[in-house]
N, C-alpha and C positions, 0 to 999 in steps of 0.2 A: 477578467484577468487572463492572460495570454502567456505560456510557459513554453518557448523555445519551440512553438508552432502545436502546445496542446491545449487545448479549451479547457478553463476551469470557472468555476462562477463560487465567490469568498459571499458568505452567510455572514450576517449581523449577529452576535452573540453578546454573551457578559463580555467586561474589560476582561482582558487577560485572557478570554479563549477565542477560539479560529476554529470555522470547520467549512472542508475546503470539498467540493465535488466536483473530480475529474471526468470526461467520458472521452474515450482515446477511439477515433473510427480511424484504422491503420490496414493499409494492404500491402506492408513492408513487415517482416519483422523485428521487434524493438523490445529490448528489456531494463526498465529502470531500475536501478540499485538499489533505490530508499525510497518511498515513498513520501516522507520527508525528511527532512535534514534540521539538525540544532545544536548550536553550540553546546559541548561537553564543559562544562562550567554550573558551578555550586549555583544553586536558585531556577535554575530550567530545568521543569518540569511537564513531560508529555501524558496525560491520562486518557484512557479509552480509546483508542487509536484503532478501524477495523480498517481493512482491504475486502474487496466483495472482488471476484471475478462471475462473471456474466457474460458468457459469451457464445457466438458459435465455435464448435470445435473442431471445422473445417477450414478455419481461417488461417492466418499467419502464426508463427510461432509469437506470442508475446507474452509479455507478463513484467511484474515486478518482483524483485528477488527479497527483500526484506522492508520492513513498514518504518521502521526508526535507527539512522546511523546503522546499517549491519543488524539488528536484533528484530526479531519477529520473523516468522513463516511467511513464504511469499506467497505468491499465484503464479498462474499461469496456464497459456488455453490455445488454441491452435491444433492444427492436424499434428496427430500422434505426440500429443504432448503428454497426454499421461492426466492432463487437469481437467478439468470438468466445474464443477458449481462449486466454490469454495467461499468461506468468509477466515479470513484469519485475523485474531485480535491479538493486542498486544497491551495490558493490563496498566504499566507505569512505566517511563524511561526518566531516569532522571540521573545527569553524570556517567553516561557509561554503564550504567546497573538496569537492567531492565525485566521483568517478568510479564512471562507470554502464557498464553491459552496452548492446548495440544493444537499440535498441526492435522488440522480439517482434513487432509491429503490422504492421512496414514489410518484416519476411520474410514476410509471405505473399503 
């Protein structure tokens, strides 16, 4: 699958789940909003959701700013970014309502 010029490769799972693996090789810097996006409507249900940053930290500034609609801890990595190795997870979104893990960032 192809996303607006980033590589992604969609995994076979049970009906009714998706698990998507990104790898972003960038010498611009770029920051995505969501990591994913879904309709705000009764019956959609997001579970176990993590972001992993992996990077060098002489690079561009990039990252992603939240894991679902706005809610979850981002990443992010590049020169003088402040980030480093982080996983941040994101427990359940479902309507708007969301419960997140602490932010990875603020334990070091």
């Amino acid at each position: 699958m192809r996303l607006g010029g980033v590589a992604g490769r969609a995994r076979a799972t049970p009906p009714g789940r998706a698990q998507v693996r990104v790898r972003l090789v960038l010498r611009h810097s770029v920051f995505l909003e969501d990591a994913v996006e879904v309709p705000d409507t009764p019956g959609v249900l997001v579970e176990n959701v993590c972001i992993v940053e992996i990077a060098r930290g002489d690079g561009p500034l990039v990252g992603i700013n939240h894991i679902v609609n706005g809610r979850g801890f981002g990443v992010k990595t590049g020169k003088d970014s402040g980030g480093g190795y982080a996983v941040q997870r994101l427990v359940r979104y479902c309507n708007g309502e969301s419960e997140v893990r602490p932010d990875e960032y603020k334990k070091k």
